[in-house]
C-alpha positions in Angstrom: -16.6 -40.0 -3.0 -15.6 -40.5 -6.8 -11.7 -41.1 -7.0 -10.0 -38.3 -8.8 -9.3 -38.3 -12.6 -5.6 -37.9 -13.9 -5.4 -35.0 -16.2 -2.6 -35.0 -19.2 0.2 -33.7 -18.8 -0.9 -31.7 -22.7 -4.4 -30.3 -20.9 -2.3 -29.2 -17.8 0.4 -27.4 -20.3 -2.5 -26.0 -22.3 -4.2 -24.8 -19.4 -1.7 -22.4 -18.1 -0.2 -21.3 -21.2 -3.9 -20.2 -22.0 -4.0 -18.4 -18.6 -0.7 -16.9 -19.3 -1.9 -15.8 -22.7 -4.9 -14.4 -20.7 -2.8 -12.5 -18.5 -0.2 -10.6 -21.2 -4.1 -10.1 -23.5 -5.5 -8.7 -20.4 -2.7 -6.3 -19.3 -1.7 -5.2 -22.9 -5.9 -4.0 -22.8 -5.5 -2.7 -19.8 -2.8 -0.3 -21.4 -4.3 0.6 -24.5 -7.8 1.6 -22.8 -5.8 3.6 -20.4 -4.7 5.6 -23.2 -7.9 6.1 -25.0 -9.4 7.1 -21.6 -7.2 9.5 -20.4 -8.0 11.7 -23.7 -11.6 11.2 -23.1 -11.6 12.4 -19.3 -9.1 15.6 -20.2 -12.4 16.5 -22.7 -15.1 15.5 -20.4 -13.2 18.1 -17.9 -12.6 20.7 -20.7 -17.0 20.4 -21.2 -17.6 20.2 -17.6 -15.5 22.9 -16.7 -17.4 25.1 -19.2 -20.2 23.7 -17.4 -19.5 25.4 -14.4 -18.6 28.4 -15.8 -21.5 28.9 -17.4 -23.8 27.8 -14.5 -21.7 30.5 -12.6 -22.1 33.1 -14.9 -26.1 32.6 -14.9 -26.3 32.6 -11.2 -24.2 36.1 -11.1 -26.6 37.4 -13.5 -29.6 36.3 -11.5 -28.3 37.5 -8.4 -27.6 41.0 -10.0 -31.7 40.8 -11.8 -32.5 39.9 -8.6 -30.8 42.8 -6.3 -32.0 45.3 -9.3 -35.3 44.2 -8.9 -36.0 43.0 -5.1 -37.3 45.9 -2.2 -34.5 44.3 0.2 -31.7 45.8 -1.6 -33.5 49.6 -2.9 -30.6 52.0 -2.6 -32.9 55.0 -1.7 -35.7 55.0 1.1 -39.0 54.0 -0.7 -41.5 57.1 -1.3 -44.8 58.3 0.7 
């Protein structure tokens, strides 16, 4: 087995002041795409709650075309 190197003291420093760095970067993103998404999802649930309500409205009209129309709901006894 190869004996171990000795790293400077400089790239040891540099090393974790770059992962600090990293960290503060990472966690200021963090916050600032948490803002931009939170507008995003309150339109995405503005469109799909339109969605629904449309979807709803279209089934209430089908089921009202369809008792209008279908033999299973006839409000007088067919003819002879």
């Amino acid at each position: 087995m190869a004996t171990p190197v000795q790293v400077s003291p400089l790239i040891k420093t540099a090393r974790w002041s770059l992962l600090g760095l990293g960290i503060i970067y990472g966690s200021k993103h963090h916050y600032t795409v948490k803002a931009k998404r939170e507008k995003e999802r309150k339109v995405e649930l503005d469109i799909k709650e339109k969605y629904l309500a449309q979807k709803h409205e279209a089934a209430e009209k089908a089921r009202i075309e369809f008792e209008r129309d279908s033999i299973l709901f006839e409000k007088s006894p067919p003819k002879e």
